[in-house]
PDB file of N, CA, C and O in Angstrom:
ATOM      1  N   UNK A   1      -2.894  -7.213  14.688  1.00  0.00           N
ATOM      2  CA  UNK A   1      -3.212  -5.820  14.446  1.00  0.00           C
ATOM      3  C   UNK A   1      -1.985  -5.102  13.879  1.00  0.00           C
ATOM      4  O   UNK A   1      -0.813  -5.231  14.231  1.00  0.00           O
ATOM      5  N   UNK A   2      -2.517  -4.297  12.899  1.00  0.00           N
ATOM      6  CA  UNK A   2      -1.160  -3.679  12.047  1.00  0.00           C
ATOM      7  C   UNK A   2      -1.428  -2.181  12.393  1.00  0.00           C
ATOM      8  O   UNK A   2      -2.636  -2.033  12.205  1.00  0.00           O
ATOM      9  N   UNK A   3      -0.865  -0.945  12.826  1.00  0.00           N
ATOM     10  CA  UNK A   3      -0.745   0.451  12.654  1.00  0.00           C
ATOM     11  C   UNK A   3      -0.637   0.702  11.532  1.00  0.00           C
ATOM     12  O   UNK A   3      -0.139  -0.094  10.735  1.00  0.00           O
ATOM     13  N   UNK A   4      -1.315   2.495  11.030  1.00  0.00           N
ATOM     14  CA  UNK A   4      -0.796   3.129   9.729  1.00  0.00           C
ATOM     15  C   UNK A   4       0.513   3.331  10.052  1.00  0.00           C
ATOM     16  O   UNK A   4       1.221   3.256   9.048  1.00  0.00           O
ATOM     17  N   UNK A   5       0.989   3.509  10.844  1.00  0.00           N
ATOM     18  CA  UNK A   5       2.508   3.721  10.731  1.00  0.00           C
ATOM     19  C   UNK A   5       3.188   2.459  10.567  1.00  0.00           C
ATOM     20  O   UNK A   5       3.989   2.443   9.633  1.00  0.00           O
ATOM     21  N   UNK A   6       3.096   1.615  11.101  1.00  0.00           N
ATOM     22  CA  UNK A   6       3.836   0.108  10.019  1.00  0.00           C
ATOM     23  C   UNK A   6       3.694   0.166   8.739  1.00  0.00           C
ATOM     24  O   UNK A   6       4.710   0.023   8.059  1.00  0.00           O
ATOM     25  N   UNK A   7       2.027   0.455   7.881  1.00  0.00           N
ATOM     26  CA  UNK A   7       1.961  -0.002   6.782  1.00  0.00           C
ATOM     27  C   UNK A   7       2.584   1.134   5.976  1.00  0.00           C
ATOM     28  O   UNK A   7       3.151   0.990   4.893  1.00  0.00           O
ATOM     29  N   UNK A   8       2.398   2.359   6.678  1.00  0.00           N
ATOM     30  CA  UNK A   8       3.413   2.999   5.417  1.00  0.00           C
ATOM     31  C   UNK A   8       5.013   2.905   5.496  1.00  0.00           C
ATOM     32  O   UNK A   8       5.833   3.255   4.647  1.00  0.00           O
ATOM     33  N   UNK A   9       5.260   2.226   6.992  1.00  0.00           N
ATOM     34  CA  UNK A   9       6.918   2.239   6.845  1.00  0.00           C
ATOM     35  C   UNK A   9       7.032   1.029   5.987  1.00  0.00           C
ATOM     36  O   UNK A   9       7.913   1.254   5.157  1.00  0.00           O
ATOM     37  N   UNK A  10       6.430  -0.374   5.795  1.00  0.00           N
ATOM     38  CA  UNK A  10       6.351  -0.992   4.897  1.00  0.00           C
ATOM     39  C   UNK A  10       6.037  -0.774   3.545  1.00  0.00           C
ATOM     40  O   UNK A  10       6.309  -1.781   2.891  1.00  0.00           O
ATOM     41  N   UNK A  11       5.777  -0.264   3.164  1.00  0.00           N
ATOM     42  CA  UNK A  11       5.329   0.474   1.957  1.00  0.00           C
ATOM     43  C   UNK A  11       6.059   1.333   1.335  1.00  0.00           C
ATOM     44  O   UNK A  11       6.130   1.358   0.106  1.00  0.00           O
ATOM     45  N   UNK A  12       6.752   2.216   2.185  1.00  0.00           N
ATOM     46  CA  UNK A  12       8.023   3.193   1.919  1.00  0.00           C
ATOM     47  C   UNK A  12       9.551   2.345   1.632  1.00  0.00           C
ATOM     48  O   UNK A  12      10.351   2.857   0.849  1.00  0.00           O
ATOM     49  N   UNK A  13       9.892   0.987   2.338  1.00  0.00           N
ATOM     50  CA  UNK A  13      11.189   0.959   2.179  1.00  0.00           C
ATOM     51  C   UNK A  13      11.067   0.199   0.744  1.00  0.00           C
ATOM     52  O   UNK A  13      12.067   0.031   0.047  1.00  0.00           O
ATOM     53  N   UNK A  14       9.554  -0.327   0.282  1.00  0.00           N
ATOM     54  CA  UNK A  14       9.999  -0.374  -1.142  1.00  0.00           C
ATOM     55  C   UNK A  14       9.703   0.614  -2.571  1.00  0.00           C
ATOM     56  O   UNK A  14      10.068   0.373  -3.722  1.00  0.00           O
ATOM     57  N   UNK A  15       8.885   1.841  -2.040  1.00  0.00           N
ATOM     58  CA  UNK A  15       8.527   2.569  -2.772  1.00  0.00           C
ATOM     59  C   UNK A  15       9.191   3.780  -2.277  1.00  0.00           C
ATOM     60  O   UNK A  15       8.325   4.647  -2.156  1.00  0.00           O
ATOM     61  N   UNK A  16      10.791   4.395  -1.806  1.00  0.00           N
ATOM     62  CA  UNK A  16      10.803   4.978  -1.107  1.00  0.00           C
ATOM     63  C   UNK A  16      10.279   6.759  -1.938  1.00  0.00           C
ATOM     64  O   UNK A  16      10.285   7.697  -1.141  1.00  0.00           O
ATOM     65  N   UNK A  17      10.008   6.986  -2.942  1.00  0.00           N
ATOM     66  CA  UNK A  17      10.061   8.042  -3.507  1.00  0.00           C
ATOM     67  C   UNK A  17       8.362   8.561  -2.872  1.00  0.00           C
ATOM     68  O   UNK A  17       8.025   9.710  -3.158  1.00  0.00           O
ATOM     69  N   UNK A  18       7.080   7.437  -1.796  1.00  0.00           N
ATOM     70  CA  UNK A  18       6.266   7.578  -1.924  1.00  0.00           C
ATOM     71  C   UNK A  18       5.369   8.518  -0.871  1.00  0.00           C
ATOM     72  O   UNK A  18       5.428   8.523   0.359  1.00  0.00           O
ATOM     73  N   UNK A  19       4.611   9.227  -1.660  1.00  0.00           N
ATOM     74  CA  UNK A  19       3.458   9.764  -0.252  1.00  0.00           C
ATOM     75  C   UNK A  19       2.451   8.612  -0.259  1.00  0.00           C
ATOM     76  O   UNK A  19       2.142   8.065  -1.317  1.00  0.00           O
ATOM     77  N   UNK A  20       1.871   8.196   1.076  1.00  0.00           N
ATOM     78  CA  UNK A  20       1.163   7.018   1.691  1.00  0.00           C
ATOM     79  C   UNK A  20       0.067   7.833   2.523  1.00  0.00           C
ATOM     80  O   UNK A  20       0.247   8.630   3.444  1.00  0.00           O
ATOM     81  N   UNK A  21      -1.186   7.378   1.897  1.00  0.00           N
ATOM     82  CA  UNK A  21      -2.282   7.496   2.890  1.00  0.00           C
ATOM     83  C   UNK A  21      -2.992   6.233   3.483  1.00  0.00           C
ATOM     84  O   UNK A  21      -3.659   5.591   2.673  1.00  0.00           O
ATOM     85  N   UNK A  22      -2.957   5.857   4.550  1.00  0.00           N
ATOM     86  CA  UNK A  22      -3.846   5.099   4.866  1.00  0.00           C
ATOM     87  C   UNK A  22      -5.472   5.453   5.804  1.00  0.00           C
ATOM     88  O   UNK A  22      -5.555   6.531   6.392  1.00  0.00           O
ATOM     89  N   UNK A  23      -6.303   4.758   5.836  1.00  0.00           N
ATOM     90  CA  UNK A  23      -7.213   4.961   6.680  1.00  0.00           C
ATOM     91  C   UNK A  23      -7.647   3.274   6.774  1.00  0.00           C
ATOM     92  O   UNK A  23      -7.552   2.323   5.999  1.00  0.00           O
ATOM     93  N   UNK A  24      -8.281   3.509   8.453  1.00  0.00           N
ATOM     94  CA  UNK A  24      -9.309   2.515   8.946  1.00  0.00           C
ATOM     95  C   UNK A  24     -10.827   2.040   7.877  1.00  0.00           C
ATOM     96  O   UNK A  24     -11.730   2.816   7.564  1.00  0.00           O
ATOM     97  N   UNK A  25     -10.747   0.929   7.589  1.00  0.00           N
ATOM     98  CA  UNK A  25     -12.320   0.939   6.975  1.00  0.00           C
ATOM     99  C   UNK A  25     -13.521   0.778   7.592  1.00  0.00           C
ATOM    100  O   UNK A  25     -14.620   1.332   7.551  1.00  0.00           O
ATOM    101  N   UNK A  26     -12.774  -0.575   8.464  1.00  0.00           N
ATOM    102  CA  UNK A  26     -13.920  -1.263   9.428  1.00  0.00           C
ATOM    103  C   UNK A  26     -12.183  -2.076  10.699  1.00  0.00           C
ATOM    104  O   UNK A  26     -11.567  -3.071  10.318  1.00  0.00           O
ATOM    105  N   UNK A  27     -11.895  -1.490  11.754  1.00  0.00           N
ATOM    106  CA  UNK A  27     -11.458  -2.257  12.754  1.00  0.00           C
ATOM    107  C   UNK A  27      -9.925  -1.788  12.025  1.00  0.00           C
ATOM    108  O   UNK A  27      -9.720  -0.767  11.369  1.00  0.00           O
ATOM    109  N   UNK A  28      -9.095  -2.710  12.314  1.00  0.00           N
ATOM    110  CA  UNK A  28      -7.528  -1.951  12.336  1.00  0.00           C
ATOM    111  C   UNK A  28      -7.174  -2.977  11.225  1.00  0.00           C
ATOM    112  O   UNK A  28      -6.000  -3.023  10.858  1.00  0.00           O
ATOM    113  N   UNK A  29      -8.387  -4.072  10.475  1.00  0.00           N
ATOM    114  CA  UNK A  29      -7.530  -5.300   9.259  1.00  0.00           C
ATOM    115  C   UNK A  29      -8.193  -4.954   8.127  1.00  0.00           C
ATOM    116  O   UNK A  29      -7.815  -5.614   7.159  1.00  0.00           O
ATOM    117  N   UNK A  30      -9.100  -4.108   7.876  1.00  0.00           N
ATOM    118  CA  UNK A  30      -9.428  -3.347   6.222  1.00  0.00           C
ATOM    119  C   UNK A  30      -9.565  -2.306   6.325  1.00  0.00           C
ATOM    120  O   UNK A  30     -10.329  -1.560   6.937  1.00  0.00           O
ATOM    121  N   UNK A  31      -8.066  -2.147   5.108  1.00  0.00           N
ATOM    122  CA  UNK A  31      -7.281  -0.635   5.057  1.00  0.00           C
ATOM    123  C   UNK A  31      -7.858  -0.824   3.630  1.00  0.00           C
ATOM    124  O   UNK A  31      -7.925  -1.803   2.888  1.00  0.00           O
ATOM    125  N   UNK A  32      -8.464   1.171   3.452  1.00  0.00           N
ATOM    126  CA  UNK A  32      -7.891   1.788   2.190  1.00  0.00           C
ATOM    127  C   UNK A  32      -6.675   2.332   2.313  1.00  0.00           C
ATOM    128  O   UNK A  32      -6.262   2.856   3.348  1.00  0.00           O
ATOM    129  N   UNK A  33      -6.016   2.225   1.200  1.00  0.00           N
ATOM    130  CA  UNK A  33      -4.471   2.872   1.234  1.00  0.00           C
ATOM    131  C   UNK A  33      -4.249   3.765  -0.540  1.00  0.00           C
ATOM    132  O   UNK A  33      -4.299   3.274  -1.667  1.00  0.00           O
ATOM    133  N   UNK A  34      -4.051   4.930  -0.173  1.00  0.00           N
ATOM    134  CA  UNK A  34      -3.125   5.870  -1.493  1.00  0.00           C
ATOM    135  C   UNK A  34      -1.903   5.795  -1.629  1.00  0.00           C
ATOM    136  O   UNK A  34      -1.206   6.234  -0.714  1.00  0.00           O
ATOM    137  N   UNK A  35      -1.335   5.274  -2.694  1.00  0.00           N
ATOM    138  CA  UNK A  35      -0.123   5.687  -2.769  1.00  0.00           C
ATOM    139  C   UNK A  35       0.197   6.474  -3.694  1.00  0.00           C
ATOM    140  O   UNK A  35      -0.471   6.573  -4.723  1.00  0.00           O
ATOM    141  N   UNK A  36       1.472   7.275  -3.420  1.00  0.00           N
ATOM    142  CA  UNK A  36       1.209   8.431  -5.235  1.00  0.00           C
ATOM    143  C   UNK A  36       2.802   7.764  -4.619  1.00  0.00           C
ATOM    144  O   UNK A  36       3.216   7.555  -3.479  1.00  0.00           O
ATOM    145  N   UNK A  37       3.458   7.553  -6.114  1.00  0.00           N
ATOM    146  CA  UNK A  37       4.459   7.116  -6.326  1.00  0.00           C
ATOM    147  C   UNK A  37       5.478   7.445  -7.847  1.00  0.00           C
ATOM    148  O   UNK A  37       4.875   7.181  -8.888  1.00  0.00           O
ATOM    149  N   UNK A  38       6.747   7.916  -7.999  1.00  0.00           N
ATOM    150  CA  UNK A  38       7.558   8.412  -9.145  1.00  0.00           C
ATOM    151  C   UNK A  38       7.763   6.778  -9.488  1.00  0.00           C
ATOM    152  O   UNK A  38       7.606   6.432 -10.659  1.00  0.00           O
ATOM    153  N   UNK A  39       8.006   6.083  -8.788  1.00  0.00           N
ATOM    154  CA  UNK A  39       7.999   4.621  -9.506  1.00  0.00           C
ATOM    155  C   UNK A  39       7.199   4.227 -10.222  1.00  0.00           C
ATOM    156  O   UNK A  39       7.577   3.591 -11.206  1.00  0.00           O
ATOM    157  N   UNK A  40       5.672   4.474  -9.982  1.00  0.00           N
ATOM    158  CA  UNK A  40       4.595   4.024 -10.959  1.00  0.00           C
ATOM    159  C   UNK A  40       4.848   4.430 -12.422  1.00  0.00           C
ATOM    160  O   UNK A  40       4.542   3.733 -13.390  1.00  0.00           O
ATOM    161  N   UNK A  41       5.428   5.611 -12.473  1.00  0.00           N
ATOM    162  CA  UNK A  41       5.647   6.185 -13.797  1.00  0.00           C
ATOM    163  C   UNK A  41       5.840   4.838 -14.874  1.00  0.00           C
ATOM    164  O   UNK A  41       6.810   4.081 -14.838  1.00  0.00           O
ATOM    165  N   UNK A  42       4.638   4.722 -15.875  1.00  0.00           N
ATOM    166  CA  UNK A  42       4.896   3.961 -17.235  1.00  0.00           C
ATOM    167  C   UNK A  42       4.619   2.440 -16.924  1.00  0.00           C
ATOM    168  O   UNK A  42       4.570   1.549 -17.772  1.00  0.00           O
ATOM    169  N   UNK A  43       4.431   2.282 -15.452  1.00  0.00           N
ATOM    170  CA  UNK A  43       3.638   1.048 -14.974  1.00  0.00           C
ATOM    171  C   UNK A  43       2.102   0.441 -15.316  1.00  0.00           C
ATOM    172  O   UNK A  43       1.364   1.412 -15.149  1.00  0.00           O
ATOM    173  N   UNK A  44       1.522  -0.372 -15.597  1.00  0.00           N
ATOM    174  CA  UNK A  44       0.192  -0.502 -15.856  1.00  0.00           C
ATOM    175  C   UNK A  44      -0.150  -0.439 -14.425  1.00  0.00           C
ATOM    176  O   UNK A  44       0.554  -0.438 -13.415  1.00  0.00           O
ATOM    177  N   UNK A  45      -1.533  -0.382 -14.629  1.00  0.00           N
ATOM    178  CA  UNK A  45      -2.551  -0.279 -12.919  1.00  0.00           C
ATOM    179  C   UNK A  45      -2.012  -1.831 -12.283  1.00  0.00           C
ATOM    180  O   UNK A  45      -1.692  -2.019 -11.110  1.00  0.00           O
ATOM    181  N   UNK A  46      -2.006  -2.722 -13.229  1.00  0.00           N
ATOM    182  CA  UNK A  46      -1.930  -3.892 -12.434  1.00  0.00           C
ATOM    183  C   UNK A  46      -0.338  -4.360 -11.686  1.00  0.00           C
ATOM    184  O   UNK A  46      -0.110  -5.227 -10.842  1.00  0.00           O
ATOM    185  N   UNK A  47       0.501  -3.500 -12.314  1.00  0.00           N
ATOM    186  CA  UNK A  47       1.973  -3.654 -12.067  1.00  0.00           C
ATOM    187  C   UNK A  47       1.976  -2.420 -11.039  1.00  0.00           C
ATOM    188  O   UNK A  47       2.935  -2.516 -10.274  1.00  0.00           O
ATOM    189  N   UNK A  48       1.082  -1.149 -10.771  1.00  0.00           N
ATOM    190  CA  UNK A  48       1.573  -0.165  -9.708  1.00  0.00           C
ATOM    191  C   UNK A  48       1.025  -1.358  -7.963  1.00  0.00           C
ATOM    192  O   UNK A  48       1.509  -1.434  -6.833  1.00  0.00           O
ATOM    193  N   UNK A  49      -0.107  -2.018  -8.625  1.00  0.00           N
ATOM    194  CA  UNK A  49      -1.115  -2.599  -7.449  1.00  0.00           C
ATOM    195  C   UNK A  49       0.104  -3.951  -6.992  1.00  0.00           C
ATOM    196  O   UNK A  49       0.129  -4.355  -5.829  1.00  0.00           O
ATOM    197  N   UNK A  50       0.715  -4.329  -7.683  1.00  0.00           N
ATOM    198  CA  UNK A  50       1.643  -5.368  -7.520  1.00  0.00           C
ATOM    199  C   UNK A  50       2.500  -5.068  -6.842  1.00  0.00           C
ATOM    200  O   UNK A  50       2.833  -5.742  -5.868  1.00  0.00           O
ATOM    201  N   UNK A  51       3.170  -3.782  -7.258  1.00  0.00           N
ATOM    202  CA  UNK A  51       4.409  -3.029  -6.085  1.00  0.00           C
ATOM    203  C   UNK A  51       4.144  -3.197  -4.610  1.00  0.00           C
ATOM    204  O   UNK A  51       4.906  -3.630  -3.746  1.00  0.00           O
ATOM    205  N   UNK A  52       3.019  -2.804  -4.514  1.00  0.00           N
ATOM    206  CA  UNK A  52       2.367  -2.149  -3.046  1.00  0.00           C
ATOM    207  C   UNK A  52       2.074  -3.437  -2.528  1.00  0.00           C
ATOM    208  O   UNK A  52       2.304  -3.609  -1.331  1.00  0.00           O
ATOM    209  N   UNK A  53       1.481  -4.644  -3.384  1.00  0.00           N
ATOM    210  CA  UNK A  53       0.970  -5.628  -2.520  1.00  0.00           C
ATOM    211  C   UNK A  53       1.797  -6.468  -2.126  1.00  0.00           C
ATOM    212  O   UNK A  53       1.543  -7.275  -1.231  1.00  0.00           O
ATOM    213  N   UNK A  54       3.647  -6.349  -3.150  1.00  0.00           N
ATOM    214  CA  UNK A  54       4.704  -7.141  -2.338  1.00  0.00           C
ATOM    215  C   UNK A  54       5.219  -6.480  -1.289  1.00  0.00           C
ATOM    216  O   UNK A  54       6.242  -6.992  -0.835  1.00  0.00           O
ATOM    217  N   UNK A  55       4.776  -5.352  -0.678  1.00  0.00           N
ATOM    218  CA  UNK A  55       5.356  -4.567   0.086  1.00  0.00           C
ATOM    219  C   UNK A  55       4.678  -5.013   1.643  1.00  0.00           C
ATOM    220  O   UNK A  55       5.063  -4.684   2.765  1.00  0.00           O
ATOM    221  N   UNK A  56       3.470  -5.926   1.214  1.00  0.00           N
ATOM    222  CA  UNK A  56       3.217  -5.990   2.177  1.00  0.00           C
ATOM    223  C   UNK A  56       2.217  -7.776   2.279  1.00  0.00           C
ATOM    224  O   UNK A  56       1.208  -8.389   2.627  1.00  0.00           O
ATOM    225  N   UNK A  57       3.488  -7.792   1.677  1.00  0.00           N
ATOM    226  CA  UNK A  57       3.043  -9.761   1.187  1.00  0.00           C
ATOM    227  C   UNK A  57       2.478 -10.602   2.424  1.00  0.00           C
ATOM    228  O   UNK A  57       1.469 -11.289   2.585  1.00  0.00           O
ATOM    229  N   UNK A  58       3.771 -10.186   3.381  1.00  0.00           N
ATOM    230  CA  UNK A  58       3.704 -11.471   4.945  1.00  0.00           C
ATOM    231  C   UNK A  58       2.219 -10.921   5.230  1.00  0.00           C
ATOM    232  O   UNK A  58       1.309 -11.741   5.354  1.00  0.00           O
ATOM    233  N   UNK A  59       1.911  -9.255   5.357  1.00  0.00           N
ATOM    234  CA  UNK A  59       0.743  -9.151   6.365  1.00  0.00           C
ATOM    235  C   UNK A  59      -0.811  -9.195   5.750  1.00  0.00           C
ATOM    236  O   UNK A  59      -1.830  -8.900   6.374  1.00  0.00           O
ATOM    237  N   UNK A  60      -0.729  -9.607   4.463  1.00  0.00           N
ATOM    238  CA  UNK A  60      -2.055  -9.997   3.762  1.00  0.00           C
ATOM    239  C   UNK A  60      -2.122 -11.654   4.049  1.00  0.00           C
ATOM    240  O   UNK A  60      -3.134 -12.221   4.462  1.00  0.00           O
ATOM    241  N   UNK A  61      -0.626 -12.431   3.696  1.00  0.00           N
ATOM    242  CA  UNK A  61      -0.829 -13.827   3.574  1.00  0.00           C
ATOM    243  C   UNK A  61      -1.010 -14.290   5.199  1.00  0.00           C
ATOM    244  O   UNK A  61      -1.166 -15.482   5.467  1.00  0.00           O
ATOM    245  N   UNK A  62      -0.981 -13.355   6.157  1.00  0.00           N
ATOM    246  CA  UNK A  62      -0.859 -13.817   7.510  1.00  0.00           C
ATOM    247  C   UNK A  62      -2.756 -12.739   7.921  1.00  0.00           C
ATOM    248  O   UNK A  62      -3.366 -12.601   8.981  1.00  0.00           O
ATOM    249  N   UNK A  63      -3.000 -12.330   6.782  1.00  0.00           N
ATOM    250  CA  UNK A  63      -4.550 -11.901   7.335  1.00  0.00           C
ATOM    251  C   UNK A  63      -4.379 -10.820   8.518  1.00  0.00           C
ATOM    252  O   UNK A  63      -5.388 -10.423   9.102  1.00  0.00           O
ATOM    253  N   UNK A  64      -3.431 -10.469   8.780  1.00  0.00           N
ATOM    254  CA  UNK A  64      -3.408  -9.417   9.753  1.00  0.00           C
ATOM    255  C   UNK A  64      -4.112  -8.191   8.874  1.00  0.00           C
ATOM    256  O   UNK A  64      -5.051  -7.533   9.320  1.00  0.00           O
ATOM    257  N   UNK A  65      -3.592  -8.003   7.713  1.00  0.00           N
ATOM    258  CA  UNK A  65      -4.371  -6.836   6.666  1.00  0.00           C
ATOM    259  C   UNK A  65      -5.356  -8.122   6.407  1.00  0.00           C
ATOM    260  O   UNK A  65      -4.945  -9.269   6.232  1.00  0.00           O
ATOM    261  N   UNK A  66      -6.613  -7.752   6.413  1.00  0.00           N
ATOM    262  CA  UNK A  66      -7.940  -8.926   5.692  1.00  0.00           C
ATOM    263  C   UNK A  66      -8.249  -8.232   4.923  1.00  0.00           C
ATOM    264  O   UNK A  66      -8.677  -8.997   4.059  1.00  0.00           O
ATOM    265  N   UNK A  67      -8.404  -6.908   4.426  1.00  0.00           N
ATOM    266  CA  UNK A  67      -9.182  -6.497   3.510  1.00  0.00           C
ATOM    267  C   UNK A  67      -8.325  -5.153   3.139  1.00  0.00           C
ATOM    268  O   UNK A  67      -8.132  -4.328   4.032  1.00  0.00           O
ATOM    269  N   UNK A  68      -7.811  -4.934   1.823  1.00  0.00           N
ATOM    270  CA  UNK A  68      -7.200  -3.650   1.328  1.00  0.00           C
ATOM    271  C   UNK A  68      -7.999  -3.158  -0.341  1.00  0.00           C
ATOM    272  O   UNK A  68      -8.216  -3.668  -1.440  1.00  0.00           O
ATOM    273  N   UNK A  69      -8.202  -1.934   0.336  1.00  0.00           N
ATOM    274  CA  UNK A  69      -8.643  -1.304  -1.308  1.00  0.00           C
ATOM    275  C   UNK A  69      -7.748  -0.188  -1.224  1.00  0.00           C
ATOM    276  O   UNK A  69      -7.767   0.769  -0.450  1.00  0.00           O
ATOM    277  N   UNK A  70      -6.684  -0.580  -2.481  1.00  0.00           N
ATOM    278  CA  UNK A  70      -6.143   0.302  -3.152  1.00  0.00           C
ATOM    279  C   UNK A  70      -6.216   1.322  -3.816  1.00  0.00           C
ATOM    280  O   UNK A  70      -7.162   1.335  -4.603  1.00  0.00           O
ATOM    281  N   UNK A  71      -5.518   2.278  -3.805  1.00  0.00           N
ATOM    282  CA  UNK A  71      -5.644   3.435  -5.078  1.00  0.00           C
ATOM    283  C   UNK A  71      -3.925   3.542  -5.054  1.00  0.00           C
ATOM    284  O   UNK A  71      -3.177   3.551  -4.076  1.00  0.00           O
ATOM    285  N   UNK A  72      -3.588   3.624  -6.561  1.00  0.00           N
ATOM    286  CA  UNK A  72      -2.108   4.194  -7.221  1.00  0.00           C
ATOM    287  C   UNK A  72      -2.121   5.283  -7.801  1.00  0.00           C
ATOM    288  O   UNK A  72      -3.118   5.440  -8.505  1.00  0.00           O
ATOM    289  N   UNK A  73      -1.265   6.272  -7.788  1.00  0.00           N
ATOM    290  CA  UNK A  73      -1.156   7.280  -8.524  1.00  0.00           C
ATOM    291  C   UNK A  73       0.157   7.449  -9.040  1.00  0.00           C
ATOM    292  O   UNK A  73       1.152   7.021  -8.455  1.00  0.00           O
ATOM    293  N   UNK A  74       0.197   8.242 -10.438  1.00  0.00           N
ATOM    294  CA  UNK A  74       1.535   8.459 -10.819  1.00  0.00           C
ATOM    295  C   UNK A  74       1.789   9.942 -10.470  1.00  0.00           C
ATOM    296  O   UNK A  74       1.098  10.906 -10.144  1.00  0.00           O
ATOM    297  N   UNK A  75       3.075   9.689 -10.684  1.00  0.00           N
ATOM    298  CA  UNK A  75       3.600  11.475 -10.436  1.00  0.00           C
ATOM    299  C   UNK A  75       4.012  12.056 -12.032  1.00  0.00           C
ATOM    300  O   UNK A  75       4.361  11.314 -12.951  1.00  0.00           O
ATOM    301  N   UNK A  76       3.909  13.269 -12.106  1.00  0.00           N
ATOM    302  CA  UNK A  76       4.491  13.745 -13.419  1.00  0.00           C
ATOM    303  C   UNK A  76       5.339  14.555 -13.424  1.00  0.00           C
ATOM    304  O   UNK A  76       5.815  14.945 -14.490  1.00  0.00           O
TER     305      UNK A  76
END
């Protein structure tokens, strides 16, 4: 079991410029998650979704996260 507060402190020490939303989907292992991020700036969708998903590599490949739907945003 992972907390929103792990996944955005994971999420923050590599995106630190970021606001992080998470929510429950179904149980505490499929998260939607927002990130709005100044890093995304000039990133494709598939390179902002890449940031976020090494941020949280161990807890997808260890299934503790089973299910994440993303959203990225840029800042301007």
């Amino acid at each position: 079991m992972i907390t929103k507060k792990e996944v955005i402190h994971l999420i923050s020490k590599k995106l630190p410029s970021s606001k992080i939303f998470v929510e429950n989907i179904k149980g505490n292992d499929h998260l939607q998650v927002t990130v709005i991020a100044s890093e995304f700036n000039g990133l494709s969708l598939i390179k902002q979704h890449q940031l976020v998903y090494s941020a949280l590599k161990e807890e997808l490949a260890s299934e503790v996260i089973h299910a994440l739907s993303l959203k990225t945003i840029t800042t301007n």
